[in-house]
N, C-alpha and C positions, 0 to 999 in steps of 0.2 A: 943544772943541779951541781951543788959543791962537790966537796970532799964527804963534807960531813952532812950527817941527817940530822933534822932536829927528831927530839922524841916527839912523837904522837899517840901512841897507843903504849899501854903495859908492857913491860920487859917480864914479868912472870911468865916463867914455861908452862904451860899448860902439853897435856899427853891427847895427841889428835889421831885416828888412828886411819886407815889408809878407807874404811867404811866411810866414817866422817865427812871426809875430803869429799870424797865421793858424793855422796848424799849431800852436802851444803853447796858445794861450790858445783852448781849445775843451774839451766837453764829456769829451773823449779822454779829458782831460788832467786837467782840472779839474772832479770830479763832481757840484759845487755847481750846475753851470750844464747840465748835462743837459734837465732839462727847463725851460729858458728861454736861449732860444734869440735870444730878444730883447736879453736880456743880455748874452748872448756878444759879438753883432753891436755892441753898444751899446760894450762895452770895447774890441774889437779897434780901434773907430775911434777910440775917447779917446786909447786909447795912440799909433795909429799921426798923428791930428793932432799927439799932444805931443814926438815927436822933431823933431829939430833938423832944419834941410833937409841935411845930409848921410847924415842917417836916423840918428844917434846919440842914444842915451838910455841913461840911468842909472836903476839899480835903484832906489837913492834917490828919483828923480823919477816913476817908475811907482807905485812904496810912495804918494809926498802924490797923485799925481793917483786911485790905487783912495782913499786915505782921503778924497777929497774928494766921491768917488762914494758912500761909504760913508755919512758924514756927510749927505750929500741922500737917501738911501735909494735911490740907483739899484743897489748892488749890497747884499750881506750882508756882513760882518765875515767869513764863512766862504768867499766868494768873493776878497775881496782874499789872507785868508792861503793861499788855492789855488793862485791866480793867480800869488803873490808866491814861491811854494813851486817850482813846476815853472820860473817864468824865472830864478830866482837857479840853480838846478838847472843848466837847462840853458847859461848862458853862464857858469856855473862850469865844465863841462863844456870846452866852446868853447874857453875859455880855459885850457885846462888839455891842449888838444891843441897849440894854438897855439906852446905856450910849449915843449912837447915835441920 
């Protein structure tokens, strides 16, 4: 991996809140992480240190922080695209009541 990321996902902050995390980014949800449990705990806190102190983060910035995880071999390449799969999912959803 470069310097630079290409974009792949939305740069719109969206407001995630520490429930959220919790609730999406689990074993439920993402069946990669089933049996490591470690991992779970391990992401749910990357993600929720990398939001903004209003609790806003972007998909985009979830995407470089799993591939950073990915890259140091804290998670699998099939964890991030889980992970990356249910939260576009779900605040596509959000977002798409919001606006209704």
């Amino acid at each position: 991996m470069g310097w630079f990321t290409s974009v792949q996902y939305s740069m719109k902050e969206h407001p995630l809140t520490e429930f959220e995390v919790k609730k999406y980014v689990t074993y439920l949800h993402v069946t990669t992480l089933e049996h490591h449990p470690d991992r779970e705990k391990m992401v749910q806190e990357a993600i929720l240190a990398r939001r903004h102190s209003d609790g806003k983060i972007s998909l985009q910035q979830i995407y470089e922080l799993l591939t950073h995880m990915k890259d140091t071999n804290q998670i699998t390449k099939y964890d991030r695209e889980g992970i990356m799969k249910v939260l576009k999912n779900y605040l596509s959803t959000r977002t798409q009541v919001a606006t209704s």
